[in-house]
C-alpha positions in Angstrom: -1.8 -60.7 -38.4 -1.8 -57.0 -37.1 0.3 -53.8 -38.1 0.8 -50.6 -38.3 2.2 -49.2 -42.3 2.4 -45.3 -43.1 -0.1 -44.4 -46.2 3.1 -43.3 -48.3 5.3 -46.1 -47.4 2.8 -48.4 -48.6 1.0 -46.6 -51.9 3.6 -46.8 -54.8 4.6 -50.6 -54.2 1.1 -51.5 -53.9 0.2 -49.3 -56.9 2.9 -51.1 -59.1 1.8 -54.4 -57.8 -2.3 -53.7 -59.1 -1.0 -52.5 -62.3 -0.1 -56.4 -62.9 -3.5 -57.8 -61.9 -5.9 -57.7 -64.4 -9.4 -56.7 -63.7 -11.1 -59.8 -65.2 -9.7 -63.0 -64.0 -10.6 -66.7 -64.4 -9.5 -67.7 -60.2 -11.5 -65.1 -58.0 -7.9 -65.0 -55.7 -5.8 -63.4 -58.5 -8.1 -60.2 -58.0 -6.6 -60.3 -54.8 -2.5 -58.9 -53.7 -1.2 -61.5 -51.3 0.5 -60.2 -47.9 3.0 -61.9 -46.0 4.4 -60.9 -42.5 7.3 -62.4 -41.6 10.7 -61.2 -39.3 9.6 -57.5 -39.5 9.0 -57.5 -43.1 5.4 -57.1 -45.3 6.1 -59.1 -48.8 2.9 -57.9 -51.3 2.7 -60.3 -54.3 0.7 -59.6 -57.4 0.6 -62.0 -60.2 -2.1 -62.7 -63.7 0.6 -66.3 -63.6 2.6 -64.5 -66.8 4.0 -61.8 -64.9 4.8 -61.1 -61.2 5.8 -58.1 -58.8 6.8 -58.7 -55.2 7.6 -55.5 -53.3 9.3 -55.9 -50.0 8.8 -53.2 -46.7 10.5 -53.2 -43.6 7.9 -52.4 -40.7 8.0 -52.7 -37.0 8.3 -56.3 -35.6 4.8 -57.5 -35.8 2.8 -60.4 -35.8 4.0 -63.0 -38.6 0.9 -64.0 -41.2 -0.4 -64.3 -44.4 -3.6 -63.2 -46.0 -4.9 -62.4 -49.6 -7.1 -58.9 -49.9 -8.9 -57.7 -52.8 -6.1 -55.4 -54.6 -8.3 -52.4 -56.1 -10.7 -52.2 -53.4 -7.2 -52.3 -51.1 -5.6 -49.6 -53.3 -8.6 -47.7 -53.7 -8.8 -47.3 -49.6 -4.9 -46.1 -49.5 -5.0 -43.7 -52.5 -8.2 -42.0 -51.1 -6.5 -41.7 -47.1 -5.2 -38.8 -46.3 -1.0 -38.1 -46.6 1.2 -39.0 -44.6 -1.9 -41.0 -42.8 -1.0 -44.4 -40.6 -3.0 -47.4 -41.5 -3.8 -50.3 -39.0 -4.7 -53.5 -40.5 -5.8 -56.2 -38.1 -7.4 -59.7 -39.2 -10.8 -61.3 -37.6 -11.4 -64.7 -39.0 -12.0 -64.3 -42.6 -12.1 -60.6 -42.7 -9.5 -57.7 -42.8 -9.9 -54.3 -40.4 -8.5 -51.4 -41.8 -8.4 -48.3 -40.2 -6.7 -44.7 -40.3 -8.1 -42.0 -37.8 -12.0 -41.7 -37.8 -11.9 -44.2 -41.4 -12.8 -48.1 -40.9 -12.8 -50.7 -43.6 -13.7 -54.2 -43.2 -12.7 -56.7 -46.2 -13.1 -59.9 -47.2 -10.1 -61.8 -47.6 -9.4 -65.4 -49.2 -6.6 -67.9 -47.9 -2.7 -67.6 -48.5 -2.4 -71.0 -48.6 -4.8 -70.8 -52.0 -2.8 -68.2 -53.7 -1.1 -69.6 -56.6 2.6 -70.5 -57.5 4.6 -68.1 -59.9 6.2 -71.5 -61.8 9.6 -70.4 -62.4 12.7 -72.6 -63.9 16.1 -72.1 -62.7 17.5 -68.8 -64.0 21.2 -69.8 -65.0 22.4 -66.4 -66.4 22.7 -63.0 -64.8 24.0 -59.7 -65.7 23.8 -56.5 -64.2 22.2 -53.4 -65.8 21.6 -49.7 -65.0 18.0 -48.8 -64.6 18.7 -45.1 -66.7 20.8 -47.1 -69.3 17.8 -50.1 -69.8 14.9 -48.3 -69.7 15.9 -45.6 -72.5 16.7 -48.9 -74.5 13.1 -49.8 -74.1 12.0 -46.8 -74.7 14.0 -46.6 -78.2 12.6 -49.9 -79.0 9.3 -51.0 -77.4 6.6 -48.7 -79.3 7.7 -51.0 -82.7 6.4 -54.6 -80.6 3.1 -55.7 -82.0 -0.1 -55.9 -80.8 -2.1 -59.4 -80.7 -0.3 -60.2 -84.2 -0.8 -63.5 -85.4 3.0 -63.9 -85.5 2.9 -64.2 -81.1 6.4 -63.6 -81.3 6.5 -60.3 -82.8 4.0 -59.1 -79.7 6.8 -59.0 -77.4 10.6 -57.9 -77.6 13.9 -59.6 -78.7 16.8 -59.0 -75.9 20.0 -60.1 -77.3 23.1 -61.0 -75.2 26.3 -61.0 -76.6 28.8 -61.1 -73.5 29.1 -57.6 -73.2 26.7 -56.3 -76.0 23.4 -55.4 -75.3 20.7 -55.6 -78.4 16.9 -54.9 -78.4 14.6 -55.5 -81.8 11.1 -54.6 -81.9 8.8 -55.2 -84.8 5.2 -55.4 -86.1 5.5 -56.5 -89.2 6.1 -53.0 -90.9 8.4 -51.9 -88.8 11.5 -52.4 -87.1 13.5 -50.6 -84.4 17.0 -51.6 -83.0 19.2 -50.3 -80.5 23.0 -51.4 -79.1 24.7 -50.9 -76.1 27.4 -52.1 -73.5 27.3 -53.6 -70.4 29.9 -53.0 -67.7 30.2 -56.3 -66.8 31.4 -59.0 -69.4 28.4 -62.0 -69.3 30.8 -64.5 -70.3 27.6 -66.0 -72.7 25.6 -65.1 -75.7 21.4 -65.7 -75.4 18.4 -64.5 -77.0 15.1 -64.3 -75.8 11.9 -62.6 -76.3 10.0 -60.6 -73.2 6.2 -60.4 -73.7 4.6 -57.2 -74.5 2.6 -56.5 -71.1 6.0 -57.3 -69.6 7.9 -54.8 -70.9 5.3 -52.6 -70.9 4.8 -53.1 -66.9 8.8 -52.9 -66.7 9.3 -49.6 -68.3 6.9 -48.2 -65.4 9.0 -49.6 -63.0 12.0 -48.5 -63.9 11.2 -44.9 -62.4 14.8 -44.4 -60.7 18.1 -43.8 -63.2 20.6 -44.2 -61.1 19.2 -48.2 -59.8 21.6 -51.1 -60.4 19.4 -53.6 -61.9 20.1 -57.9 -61.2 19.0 -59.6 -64.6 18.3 -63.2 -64.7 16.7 -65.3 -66.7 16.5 -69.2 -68.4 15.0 -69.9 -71.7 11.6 -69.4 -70.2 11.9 -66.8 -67.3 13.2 -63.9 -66.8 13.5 -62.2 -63.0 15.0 -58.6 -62.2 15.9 -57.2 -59.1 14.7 -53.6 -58.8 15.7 -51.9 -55.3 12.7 -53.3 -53.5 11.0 -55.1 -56.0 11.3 -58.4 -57.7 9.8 -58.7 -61.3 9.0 -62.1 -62.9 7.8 -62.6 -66.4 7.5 -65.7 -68.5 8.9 -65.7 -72.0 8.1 -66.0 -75.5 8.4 -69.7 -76.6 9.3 -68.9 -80.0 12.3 -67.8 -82.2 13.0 -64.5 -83.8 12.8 -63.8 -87.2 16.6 -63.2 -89.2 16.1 -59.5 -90.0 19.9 -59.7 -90.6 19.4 -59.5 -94.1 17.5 -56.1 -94.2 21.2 -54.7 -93.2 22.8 -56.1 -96.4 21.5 -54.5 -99.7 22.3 -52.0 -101.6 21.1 -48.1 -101.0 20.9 -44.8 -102.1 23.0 -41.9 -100.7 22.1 -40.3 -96.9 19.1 -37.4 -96.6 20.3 -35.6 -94.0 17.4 -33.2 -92.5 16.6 -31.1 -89.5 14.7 -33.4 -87.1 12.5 -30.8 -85.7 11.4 -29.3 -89.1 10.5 -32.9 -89.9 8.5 -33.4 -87.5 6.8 -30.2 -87.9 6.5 -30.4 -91.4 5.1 -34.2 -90.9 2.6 -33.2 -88.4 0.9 -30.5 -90.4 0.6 -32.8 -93.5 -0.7 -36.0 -91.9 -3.1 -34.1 -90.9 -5.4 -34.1 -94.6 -3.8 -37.8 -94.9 -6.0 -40.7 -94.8 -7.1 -41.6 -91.2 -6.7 -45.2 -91.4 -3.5 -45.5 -93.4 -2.1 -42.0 -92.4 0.1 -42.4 -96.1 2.4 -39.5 -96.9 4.7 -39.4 -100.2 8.2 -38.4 -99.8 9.3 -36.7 -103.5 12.9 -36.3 -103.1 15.3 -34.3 -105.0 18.9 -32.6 -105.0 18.9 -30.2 -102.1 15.1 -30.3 -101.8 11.8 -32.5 -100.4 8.6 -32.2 -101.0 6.4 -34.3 -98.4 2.5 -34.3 -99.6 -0.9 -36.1 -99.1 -4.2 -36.7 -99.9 -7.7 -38.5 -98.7 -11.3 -39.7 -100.6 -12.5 -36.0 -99.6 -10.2 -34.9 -102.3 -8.2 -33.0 -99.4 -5.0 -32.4 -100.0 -2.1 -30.9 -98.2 2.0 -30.0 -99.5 4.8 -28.8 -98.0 8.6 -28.3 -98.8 12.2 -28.7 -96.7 15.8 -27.7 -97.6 17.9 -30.5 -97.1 21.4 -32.3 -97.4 20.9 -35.0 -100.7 22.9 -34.9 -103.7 21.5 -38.6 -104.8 19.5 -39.7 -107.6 15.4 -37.8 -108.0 13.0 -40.8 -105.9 9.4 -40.7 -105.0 8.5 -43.0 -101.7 4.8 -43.3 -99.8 5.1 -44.3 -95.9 2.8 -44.7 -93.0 3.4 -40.9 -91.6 2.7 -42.0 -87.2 6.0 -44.7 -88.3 7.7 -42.2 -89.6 6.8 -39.3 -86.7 8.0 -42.0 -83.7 11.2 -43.1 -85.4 12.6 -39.4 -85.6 11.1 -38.2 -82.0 13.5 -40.9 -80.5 16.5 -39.9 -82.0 18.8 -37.6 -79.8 20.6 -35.8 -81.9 19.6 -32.8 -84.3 19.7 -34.0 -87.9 17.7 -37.3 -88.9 19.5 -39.3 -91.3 17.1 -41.2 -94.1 18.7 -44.0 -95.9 16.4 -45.7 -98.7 17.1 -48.9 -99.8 18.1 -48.9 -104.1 14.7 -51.1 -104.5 12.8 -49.2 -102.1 11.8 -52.2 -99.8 12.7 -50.1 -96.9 13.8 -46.8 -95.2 16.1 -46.5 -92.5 16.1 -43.8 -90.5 19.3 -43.1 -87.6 21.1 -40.1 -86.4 24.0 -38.7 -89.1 26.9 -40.3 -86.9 25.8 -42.6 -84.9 24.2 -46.3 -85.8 23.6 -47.2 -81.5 19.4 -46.4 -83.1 18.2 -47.5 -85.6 15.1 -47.8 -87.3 13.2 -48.8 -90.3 9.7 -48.6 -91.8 8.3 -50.4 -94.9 7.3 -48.1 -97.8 3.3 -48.4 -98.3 1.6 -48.0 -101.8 -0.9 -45.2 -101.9 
């Protein structure tokens, strides 16, 4: 195995690649990226077995091989090369040479042949996506998934195919955010399934170019998406997502429409005296006029007052003030639209005209 790879050509795949491989790992050979050289082409393969990234280079016509490297100490060699550098990598026995002008690197490498299989099942649906179009449904959606909840299912992200409708749900419990769109393409099928958090969390990085058409497949276990030069493999929740179907029908007061930035001003600067665990703020609502205010166990205390559009009934409500801060930074529009439920179970919070976003928090009892 012996070739000759430009520093830039090679740095982002393999920096997306490490990103996958966690730092502690129970087989010494998933520290490692696996390299493959075969009819002018390097294949890198990085995998912790729940999620994988392969990232495929054309180089010159070179020896064919296969060798497994140790992926920080590999990236940490690249990264700290000079631009535009040229790296030759040559193997001897068991070891890696790498060099680049005056630099030389030896590694220790482990098999190919002992690098494990990414099990995968057969992926019977596909659609296609645009990159721009998917990742600012993530990023509408993905900051609501749990975190090492009980509920496993809740730590990851429901994707909801209805031939051509698109649907994300994220929720922790306290929390829920969804978001609609269209495909294109007709799919022909309707599926749900649930991506893991560090999945979608890794995918959102990759998804660094708007204008990329994006393959989708998947099965009821796997999902795999194409991504220029880069294959992405993740396994999938084994569980079924809660009905929050019935959140949608209850009965509710009338709209608060409000500026979004003077919201999220005003929020800010009271959140600040609220408590630091719970971060509770009280909404005090009336015709034409809201007071948001706060307090903590140093007796601290902090008030302030908006104008707004309300011409509803006089209602106090207490929510988590971070919840409330993300749901209105995502909206696009100018006005935030609150809509309280007439038992005050929940809030929802979308732009004035347009119900593609929505979110809703829980009320909290301070």
């Amino acid at each position: 195995m012996k070739f000759i790879i430009n520093r830039e050509v090679l740095l982002t795949p393999l920096q997306q690649i490490v990103s996958v491989i966690e730092k502690r790992q129970t087989l010494p050979i998933l520290a490692n990226v696996l390299m493959v050289i075969d009819d002018g082409q390097l294949v890198m393969t990085g995998t912790d077995l729940e999620i994988q990234i392969i990232a495929k280079i054309a180089i010159e016509p070179s020896d064919s091989g296969s060798i497994t490297i140790p992926a920080r100490k590999f990236l940490d060699i690249c990264r700290l090369l000079p631009k535009g550098a040229e790296i030759k990598f040559e193997q001897e026995g068991d070891k890696i040479k790498i060099s680049s002008q005056r630099s030389r690197f030896s590694l220790s490498t482990l098999p190919a042949d002992n690098y494990p299989e990414f099990s995968e099942s057969a992926l019977e649906n596909h659609f296609f996506i645009n990159a721009g179009q998917f990742k600012k449904a993530l990023d509408k959606t993905m900051f609501c998934m749990a975190n090492q909840d009980v509920r496993y299912y809740l730590n990851g992200l429901l994707m909801n195919i209805s031939n051509s409708k698109l649907k994300l749900v994220a929720s922790d419990g306290h929390r829920l955010a969804v978001y609609e769109d269209y495909l294109e393409q007709a799919t022909g099928f309707e599926a749900r399934i649930i991506l893991p958090r560090k999945g979608v969390l890794e995918l959102n990085r990759l998804l660094d170019d708007a204008e990329a058409e994006l393959k989708v497949e998947f099965s009821s276990n796997n999902i795999r998406i194409f991504i220029k030069d880069l294959i992405f493999s993740a396994k999938l929740v084994d569980a079924k997502y809660p009905d929050f179907s019935k959140v949608f029908q209850q009965e509710f007061f009338n709209p608060l429409c409000i500026d979004k930035q003077l919201f999220r001003d005003a929020l800010t600067r009271v959140a600040i005296l609220s408590n630091e665990k719970f971060k509770g703020i009280t909404l005090d609502i009336a015709s034409e006029y809201l007071t948001i205010s706060t307090h903590n166990p140093e007796q601290d205390e902090a008030e302030e007052g908006l104008a707004i559009d309300y011409d509803g009934e006089p209602l106090s409500i207490s929510f988590n003030a971070q919840y409330l801060l993300e749901a209105v930074a995502n909206l696009d529009s100018d006005t935030a639209a609150l809509i309280i439920a007439s038992n005050a179970s929940s809030c929802f919070i979308n732009e004035q005209n347009d119900r593609t976003y929505q979110f809703i928090v829980m009320p909290m009892r301070l």
